[in-house]
Legacy VTK file of the C-alpha trace (Angstrom):
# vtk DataFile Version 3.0
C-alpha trace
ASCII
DATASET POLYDATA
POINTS 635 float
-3.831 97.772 121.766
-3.548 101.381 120.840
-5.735 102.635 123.941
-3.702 104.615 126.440
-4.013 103.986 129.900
-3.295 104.887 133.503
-1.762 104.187 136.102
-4.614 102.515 137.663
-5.093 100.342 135.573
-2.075 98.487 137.218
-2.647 98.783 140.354
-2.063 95.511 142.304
-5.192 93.054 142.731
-4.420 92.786 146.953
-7.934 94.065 148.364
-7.003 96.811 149.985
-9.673 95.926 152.798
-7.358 94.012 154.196
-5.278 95.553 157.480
-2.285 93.912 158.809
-3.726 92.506 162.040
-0.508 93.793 164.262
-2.415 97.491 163.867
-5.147 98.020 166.038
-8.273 97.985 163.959
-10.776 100.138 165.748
-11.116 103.632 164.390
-9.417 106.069 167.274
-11.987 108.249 168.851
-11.574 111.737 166.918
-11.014 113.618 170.264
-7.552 111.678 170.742
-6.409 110.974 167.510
-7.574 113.514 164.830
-5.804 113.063 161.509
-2.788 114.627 160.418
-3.106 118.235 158.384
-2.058 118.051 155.262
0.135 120.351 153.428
-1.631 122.545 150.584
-1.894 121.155 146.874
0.165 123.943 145.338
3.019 123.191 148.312
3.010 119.272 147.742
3.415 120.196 143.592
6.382 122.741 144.243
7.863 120.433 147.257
7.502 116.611 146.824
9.533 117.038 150.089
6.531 118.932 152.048
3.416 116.138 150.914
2.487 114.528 153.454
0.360 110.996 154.112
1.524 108.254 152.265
4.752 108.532 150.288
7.639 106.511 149.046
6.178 103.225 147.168
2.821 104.417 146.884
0.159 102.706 144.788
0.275 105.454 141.906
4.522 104.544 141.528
4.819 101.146 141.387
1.384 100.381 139.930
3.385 99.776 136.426
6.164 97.935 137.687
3.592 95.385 139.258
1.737 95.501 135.947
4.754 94.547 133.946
6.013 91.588 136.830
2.311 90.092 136.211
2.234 90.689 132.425
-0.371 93.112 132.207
1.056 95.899 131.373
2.038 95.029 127.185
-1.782 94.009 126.611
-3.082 97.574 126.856
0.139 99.557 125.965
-0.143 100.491 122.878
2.799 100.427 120.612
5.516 102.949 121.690
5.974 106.169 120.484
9.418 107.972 119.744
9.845 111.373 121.362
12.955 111.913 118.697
15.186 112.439 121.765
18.948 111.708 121.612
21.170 110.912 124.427
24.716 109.979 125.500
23.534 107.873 128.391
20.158 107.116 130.016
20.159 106.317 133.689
16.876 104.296 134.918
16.907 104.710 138.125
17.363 108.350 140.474
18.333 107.347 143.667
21.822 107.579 144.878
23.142 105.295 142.331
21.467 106.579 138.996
22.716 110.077 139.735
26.137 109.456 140.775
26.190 107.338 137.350
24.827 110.449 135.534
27.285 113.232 137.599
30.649 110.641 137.132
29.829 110.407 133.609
29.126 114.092 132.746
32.502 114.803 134.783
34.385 112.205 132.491
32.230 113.324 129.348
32.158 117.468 129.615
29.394 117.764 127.219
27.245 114.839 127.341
23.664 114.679 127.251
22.270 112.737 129.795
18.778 111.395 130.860
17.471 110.139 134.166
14.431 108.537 134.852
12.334 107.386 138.074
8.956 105.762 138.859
8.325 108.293 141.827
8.114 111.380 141.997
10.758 113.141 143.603
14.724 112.237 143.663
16.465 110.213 145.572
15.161 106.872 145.410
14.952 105.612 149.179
16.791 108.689 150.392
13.758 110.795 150.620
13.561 114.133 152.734
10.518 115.281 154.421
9.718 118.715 155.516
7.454 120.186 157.525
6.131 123.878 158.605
5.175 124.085 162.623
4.305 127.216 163.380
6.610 129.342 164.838
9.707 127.829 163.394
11.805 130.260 161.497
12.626 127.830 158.364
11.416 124.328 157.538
11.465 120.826 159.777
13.669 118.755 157.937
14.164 114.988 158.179
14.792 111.832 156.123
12.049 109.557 155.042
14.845 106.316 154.477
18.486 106.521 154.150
19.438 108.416 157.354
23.406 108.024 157.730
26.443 107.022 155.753
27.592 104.171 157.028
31.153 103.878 158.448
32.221 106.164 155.276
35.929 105.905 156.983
35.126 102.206 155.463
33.934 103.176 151.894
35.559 102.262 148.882
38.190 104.967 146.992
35.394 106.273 144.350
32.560 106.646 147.860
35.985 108.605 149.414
36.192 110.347 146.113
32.407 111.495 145.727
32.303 112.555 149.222
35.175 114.685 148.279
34.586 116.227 145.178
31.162 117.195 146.722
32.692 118.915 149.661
31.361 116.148 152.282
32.808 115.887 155.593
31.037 113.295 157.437
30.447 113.801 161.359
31.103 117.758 162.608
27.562 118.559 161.800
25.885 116.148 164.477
25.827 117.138 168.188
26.107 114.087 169.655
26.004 115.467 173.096
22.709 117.368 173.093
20.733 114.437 174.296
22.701 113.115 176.689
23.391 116.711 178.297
20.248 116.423 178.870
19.648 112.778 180.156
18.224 111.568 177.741
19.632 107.983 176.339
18.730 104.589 174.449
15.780 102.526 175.550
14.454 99.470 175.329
10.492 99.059 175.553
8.985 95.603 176.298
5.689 96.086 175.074
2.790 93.460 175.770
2.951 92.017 172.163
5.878 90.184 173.737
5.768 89.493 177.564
1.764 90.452 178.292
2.477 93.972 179.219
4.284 97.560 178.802
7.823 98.625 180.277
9.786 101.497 179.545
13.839 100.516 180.405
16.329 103.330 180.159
19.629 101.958 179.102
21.882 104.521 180.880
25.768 104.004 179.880
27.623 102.720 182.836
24.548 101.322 183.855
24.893 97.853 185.824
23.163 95.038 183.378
21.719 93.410 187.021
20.098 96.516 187.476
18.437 97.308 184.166
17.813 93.766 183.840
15.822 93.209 187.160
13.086 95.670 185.230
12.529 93.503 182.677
8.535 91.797 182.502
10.637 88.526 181.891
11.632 85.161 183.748
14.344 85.485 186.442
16.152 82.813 184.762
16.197 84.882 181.631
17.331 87.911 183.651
20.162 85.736 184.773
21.045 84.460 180.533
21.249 88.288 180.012
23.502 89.214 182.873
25.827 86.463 181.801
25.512 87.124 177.909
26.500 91.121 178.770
28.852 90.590 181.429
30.942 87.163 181.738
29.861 85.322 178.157
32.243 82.571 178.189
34.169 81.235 175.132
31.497 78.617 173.687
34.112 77.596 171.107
37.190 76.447 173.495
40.500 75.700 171.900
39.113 76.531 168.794
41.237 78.947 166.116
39.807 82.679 165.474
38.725 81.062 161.586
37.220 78.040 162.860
34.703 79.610 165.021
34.334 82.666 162.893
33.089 79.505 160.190
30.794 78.380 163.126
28.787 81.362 163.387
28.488 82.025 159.910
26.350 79.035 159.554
23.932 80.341 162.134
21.788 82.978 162.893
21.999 84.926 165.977
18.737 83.987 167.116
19.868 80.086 166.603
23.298 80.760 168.460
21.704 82.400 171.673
18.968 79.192 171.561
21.286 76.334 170.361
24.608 77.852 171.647
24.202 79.670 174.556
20.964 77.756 175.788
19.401 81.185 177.326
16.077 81.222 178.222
13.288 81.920 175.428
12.351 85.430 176.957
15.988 86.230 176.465
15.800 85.166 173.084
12.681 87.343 172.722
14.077 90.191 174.221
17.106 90.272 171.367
14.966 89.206 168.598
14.230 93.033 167.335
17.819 94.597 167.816
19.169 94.400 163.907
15.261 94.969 163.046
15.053 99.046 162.417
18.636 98.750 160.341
18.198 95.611 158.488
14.373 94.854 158.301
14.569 91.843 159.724
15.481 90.340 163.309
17.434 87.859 165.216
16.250 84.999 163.444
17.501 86.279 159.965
20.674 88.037 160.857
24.038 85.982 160.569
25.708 85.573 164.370
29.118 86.330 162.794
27.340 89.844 162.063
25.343 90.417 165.350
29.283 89.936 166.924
30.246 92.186 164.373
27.867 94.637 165.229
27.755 94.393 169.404
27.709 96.866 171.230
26.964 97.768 175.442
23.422 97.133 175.469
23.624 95.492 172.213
23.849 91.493 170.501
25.267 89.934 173.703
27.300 86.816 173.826
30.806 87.261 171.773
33.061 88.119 174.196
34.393 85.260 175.897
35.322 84.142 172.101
38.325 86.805 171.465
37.145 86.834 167.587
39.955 89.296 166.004
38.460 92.133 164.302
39.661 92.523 161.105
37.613 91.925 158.016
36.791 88.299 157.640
35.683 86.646 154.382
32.618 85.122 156.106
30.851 88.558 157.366
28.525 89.929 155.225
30.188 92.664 153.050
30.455 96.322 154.830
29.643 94.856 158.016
33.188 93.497 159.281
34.667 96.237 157.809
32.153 98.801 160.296
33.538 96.709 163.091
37.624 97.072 161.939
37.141 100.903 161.278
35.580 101.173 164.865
32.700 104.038 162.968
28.928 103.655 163.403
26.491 105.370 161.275
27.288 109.203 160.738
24.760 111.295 160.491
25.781 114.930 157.923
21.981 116.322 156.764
19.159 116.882 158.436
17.471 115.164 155.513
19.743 112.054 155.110
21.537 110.543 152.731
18.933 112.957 149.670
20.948 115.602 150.297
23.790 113.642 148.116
21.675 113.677 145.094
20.436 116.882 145.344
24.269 118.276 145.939
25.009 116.126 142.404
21.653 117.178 140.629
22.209 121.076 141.513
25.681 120.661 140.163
24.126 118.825 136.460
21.098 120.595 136.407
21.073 124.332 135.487
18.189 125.939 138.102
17.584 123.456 140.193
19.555 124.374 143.176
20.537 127.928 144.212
23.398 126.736 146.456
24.613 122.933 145.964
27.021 123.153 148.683
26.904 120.563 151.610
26.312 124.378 153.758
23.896 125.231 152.111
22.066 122.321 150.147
19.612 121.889 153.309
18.060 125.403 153.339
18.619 126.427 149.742
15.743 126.858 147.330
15.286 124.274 144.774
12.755 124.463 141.776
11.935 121.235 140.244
10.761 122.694 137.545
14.374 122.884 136.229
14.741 118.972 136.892
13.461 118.043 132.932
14.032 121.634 131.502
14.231 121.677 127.322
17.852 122.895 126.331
19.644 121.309 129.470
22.301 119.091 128.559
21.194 116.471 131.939
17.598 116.530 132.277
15.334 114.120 135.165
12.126 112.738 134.442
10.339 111.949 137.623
7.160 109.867 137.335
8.054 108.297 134.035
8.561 104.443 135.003
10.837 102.678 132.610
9.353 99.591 130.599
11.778 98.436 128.111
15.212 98.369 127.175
16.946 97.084 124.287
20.099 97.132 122.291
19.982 98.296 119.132
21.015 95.479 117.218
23.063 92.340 118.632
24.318 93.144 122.013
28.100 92.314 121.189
27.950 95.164 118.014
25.162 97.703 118.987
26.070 100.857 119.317
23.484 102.321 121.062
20.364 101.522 122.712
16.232 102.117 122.888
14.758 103.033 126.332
11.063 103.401 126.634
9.108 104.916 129.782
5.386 105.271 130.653
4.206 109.151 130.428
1.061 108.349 132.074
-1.145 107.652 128.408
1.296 106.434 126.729
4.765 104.779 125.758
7.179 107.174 124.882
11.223 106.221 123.798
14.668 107.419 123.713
17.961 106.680 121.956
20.956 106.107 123.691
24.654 105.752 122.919
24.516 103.765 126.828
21.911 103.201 129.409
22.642 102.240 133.212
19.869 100.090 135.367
20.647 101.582 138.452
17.121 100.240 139.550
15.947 97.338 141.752
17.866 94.202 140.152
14.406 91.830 140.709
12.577 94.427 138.006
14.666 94.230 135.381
14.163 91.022 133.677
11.125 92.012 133.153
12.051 95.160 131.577
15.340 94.085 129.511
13.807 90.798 127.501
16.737 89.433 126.271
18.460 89.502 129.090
20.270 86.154 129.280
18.379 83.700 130.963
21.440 83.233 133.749
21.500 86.568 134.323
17.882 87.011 134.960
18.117 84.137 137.289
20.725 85.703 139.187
18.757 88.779 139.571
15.768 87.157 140.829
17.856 85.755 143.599
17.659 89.426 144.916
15.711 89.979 148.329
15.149 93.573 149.546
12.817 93.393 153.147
9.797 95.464 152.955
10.386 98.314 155.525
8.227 101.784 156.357
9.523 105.125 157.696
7.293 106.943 159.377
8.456 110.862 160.426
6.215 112.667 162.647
6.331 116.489 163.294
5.479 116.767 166.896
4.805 119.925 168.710
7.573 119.789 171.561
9.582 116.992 173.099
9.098 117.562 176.659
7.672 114.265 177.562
10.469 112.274 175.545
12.977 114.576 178.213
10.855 113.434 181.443
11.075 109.946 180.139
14.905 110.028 179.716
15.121 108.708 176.712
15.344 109.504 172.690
15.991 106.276 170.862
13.978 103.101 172.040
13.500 100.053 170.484
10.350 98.350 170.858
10.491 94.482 171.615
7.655 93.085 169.152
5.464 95.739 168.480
4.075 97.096 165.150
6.593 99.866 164.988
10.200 98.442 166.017
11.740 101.450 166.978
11.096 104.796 167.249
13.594 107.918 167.958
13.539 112.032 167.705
15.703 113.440 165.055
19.548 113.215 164.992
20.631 116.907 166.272
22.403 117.942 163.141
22.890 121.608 162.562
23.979 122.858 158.679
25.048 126.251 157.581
21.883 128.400 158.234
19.864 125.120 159.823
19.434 124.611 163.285
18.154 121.518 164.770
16.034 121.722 167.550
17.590 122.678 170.516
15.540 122.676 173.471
12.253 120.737 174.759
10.041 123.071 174.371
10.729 123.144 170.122
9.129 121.219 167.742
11.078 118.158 166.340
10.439 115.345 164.056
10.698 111.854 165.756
11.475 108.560 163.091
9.117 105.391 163.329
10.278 102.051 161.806
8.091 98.827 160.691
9.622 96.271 159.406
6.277 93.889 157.778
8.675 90.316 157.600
7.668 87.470 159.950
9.856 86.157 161.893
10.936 82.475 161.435
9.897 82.563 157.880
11.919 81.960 154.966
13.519 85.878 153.815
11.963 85.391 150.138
8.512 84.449 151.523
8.895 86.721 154.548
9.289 89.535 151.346
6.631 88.628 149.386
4.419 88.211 152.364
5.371 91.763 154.187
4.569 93.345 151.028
1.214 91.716 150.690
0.552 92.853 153.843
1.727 96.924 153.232
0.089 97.203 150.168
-3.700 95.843 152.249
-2.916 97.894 154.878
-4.064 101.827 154.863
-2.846 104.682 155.559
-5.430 105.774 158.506
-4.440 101.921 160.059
-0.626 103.041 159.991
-1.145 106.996 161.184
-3.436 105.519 163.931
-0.925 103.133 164.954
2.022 105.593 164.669
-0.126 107.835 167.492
-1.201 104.589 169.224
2.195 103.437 169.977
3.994 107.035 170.795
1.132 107.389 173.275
1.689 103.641 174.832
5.474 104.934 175.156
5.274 108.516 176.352
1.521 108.982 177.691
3.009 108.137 181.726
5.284 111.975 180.827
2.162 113.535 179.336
2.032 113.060 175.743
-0.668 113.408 174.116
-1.211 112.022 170.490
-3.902 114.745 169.533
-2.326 117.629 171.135
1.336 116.498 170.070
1.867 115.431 166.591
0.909 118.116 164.116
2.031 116.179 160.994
2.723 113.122 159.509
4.643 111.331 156.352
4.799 107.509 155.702
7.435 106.321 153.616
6.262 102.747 152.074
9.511 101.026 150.572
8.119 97.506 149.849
11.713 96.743 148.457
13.846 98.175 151.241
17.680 98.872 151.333
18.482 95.678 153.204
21.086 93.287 151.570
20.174 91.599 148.242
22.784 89.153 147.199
25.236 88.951 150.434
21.996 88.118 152.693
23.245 87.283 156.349
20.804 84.596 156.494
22.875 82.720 154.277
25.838 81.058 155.540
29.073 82.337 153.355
31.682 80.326 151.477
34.665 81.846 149.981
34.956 80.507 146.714
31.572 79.795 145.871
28.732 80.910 143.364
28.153 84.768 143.167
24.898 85.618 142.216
26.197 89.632 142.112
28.864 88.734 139.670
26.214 87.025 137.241
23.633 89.763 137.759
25.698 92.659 136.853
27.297 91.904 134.178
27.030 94.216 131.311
24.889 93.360 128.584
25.781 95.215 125.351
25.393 98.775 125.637
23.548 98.222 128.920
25.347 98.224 132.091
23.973 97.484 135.319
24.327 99.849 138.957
22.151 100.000 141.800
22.921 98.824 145.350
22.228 95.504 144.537
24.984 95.505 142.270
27.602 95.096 144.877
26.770 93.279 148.387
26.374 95.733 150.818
23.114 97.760 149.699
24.176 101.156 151.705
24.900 104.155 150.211
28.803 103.403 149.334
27.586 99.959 147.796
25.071 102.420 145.472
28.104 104.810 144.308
30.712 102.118 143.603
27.922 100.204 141.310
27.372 103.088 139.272
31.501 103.741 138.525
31.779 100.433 137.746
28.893 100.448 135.571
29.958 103.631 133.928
33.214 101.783 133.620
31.766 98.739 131.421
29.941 101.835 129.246
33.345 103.138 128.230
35.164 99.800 127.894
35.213 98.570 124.409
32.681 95.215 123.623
LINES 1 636
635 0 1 2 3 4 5 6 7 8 9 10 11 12 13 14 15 16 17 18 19 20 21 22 23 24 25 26 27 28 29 30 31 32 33 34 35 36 37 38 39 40 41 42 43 44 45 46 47 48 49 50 51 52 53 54 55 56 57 58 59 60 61 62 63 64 65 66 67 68 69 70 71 72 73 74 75 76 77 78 79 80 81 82 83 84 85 86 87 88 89 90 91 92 93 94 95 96 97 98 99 100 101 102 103 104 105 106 107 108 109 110 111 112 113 114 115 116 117 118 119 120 121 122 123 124 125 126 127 128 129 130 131 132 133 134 135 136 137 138 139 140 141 142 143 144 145 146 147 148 149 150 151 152 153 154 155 156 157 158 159 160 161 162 163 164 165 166 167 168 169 170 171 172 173 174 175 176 177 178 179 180 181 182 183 184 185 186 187 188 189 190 191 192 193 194 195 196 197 198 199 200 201 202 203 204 205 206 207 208 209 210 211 212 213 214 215 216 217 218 219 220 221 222 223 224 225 226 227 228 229 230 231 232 233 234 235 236 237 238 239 240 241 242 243 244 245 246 247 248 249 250 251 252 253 254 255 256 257 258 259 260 261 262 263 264 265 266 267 268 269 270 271 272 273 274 275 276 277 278 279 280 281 282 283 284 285 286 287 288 289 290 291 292 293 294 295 296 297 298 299 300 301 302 303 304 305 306 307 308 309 310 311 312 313 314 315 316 317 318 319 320 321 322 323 324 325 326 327 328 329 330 331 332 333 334 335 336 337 338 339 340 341 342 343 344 345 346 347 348 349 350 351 352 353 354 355 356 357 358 359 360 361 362 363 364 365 366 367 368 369 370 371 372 373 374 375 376 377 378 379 380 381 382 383 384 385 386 387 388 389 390 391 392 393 394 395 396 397 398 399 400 401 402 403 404 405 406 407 408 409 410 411 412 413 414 415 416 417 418 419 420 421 422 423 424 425 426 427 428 429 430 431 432 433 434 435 436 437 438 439 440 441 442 443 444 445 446 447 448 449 450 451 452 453 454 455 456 457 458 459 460 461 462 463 464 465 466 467 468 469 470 471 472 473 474 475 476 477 478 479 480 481 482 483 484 485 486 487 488 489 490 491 492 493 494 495 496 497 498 499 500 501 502 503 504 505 506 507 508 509 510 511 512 513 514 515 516 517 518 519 520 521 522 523 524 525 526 527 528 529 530 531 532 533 534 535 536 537 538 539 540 541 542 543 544 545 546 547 548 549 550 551 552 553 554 555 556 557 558 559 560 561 562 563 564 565 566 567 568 569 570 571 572 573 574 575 576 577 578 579 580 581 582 583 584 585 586 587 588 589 590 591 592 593 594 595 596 597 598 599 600 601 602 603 604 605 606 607 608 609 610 611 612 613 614 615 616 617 618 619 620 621 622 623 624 625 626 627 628 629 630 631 632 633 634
């Protein structure tokens, strides 16, 4: 019992022979598709940003929270060993919402002594930032490795407002949203041969007729026709019905059951729509609520709504965030070149004395950072990266304790803390296992939790000439391994410059989203991460290079010549919706798993983005008020 142990010891039992068969298999001929370089050792330990390969959820981070889920983990322990630490409030957890619970409480507690800690190692949680070094760039490549954009943050809640302001944020004047199209480049769809038997590029140009981009399509005339009428002349399919009544009506379906049992379009039209929510929500027509695709349409996007004259406001049976994106008329906004990270590292270099030179949204992309500082003695908040949490406890009955016990795996051994408060601002499904008295309704509730399984793949390629040729810099792929793939949103910050012009190197962002379609969203979880964690990383790199060269190869790209670098971010819990799941039809009134799952249990209280249905960014910052709310409230 006393024998310490690694991490690899828990690593999961899934033979990691196995590939998921939608990669090709072969090994690519070296000549055409040489490996990535990767970065040197004594970069990757000063950067976590600048490793490259596979990041994210890789086997080495989440190897203990799969030992603990399959009751492993307590038989080779050890018993746990106090580091005599003392602390005001542990956070478990440092994505967005562990370190906005640790910055609002040390800005309502001047003073406090705070500890955060993380499985992986670097900050952020999903809002990772990847960097890379071409040669001849003045300054690093940045990009985001997960949480891209805020999302509609005209929408947020007053404390997302209110952290956006006390951090200086103003959302939208940093992205040039007319660099691409000035110079005719737009959105694409690609209807690959995993689909309709063989490859076509389709430029959706705005003002575009739908007859015309249509007739391009590899797909039955009839199902040309469907989409011509779906885009252009969708009648009402709910006549004489009231706005509430058929807003009820679609939130009992999906949108791939109201374009097949509604709208009787053809299957290839079906087909063709299948992957539109599937590089945003990890999952695709046949899992996303049709009150949400109508919430969500667009020009070239989730056809069919509007002969219905749905009013826009916020309706009780959308999923949370998303009716609201639709009444504030905002899309994703895109601020840093590395995504939503640069949040926590603005609130980190504020707590953490060292960290960050300059913690200003100007400056926080190009200022130097030293992570040394992150779990410095003598600072008053201190981050422990790599250290994955394995129990919490009250000390004493939950309705009198005064404090709490928090212990985390070193990498030998299990080491604890004291705390006067400790916020789970982690995955909701993993803490059962790691709070054991949790009340049996609450764990329930938790395990009701779904996150998709989703990879983010950034590649640093050379130029972006061929992407220019082919008109295009966003396409989404129609059933394909990688649903979508697009170069980096032009965002320019204080001393960074996006790339400019074709002929500079750029990062371009690859999506994979592992669930199968038409299978339960639990199982299609479970399953998709089965399927990652058997799948390598020279399958995924090859099929990254595989399926740029499929797209661009016609313009002249060439995968060996073109992409000089490569990160994969494996989230096998992704940042999809956990309780409010549009697959599930809504009724006001009913059970609320949330409510039950984040309640606050003693000196415990509970954050995270599954904490409040929504699972974006604003979700993650109004869990961890509230939960630094229950801290301070009296038992």
């Amino acid at each position: 019992m006393d024998r310490p142990i690694s991490r690899r010891d828990f690593l999961d039992g899934v033979a990691t022979a196995v590939t998921c068969a939608a990669v090709p298999a072969p090994s690519p001929p070296a000549r055409t598709l040489p490996r990535a370089r990767p970065p040197a050792e004594s970069q990757e330990s000063r950067h976590p940003a600048s490793a490259q390969g596979l990041r994210g959820d890789t086997p080495d981070a989440v190897a203990v929270p799969h030992a603990l889920r399959d009751g492993r983990f307590w038989r080779h322990a050890g018993t746990p060993e106090p580091t005599g630490e003392r602390y005001d409030l542990v956070v478990v957890g440092a994505g967005i919402s562990g370190v906005t619970a640790a910055y609002t409480w040390t800005r309502r507690h001047p003073g406090a002594r705070v500890l955060v800690l993380d499985n992986h190692d670097d900050i952020g949680g999903q809002a990772r930032r990847n960097e890379f070094h071409p040669a001849g760039r003045r300054g690093p490549l940045v990009a985001h490795g997960g949480s891209g954009a805020l999302y509609a943050p005209r929408a947020w809640s007053p404390e997302g407002r209110e952290l956006l302001a006390e951090l200086g944020v103003v959302p939208g004047r940093q992205h040039d949203t007319g660099l691409y199209p000035g110079l005719g480049m737009h959105e694409a769809v690609f209807c690959d041969r995993e689909t309709f038997g063989r490859d076509r590029l389709v430029v959706l140009r705005p003002g575009r007729a739908t007859a015309e981009w249509a007739a391009e399509l590899p797909i039955a005339e009839r199902a040309r026709q469907d989409l011509v009428m779906l885009f252009d002349h969708a009648p009402d399919w709910f006549p004489g019905l009231p706005d509430d009544h058929k807003k009820r009506l679609l939130a009992g379906l999906t949108y791939q059951g109201f374009l097949r049992d509604v709208c009787r379009v053809h299957p290839d039209a079906v087909r063709f729509c299948q992957t539109m929510p599937s590089a945003t929500w990890a999952y695709g027509a046949d899992a996303l609520g049709a009150l949400d695709a109508w919430a969500l349409s667009g020009p070239f996007a989730y056809p069919g709504f509007a002969g219905l004259g749905l009013a826009a406001e916020p309706s009780p049976y959308n999923s949370p965030r998303v009716a609201e994106r639709r009444a504030s008329g905002q899309a994703d906004v895109y601020c840093f070149p590395e995504g939503n990270q640069a949040l926590v590292r603005m609130m980190v270099g504020r707590m953490v004395p060292g960290f960050a030179a300059d913690p200003s949204m100007e400056h926080i992309t190009t200022t130097a950072f030293d992570h040394a500082a992150l779990d410095r003695a003598g600072n008053r908040v201190r981050v422990r990266l790599s250290s994955p949490v394995v129990l919490v406890r009250n000390d004493g009955p939950p309705g009198t304790a005064t404090g709490a016990t928090v212990g985390y795996f070193d990498g030998a051994r299990v080491r604890t803390v004291r705390a006067g408060g400790v916020v789970m601002a982690c995955w909701h499904s993993v803490i059962p296992y790691v709070v054991d008295d949790l009340p049996a309704a609450q764990k329930e509730a938790m395990r009701r939790a779904v996150r998709m399984p989703v990879v983010h793949a950034t590649a640093q390629l050379r130029d972006w000439r061929a992407w220019r040729d082919a008109g295009v810099h966003r396409v989404r792929f129609t059933g394909a391994y990688w649903a979508g793939a697009e170069l980096a949103a032009p965002v320019s910050l204080g001393a960074y410059r996006c790339p400019a012009t074709p002929g500079e190197p750029i990062t371009a962002h690859l999506v994979h989203t592992p669930a199968t379609p038409g299978t339960a969203p639990g199982d299609a979880a479970v399953a998709g991460r089965r399927a990652l964690a058997g799948t390598p990383y020279g399958a995924l790199e090859f099929g990254v290079r595989e399926q740029l060269a499929r797209l661009l190869g016609p313009w002249g790209f060439d995968p060996a010549r073109d992409v000089e670098g490569l990160t994969v971010n494996r989230w096998g819990h992704g940042f999809s919706p956990a309780y409010a799941r549009p697959w599930d039809a809504f009724h006001p009134g009913g059970p609320a798993p949330a409510e039950t799952a984040r309640r606050r249990f003693g000196r415990i209280a509970i954050a995270g983005s599954d904490a409040v249905p929504g699972a974006d960014a604003d979700a993650a910052v109004s869990a961890a008020c509230r939960a630094v709310r229950d801290l301070e409230a009296p038992s």
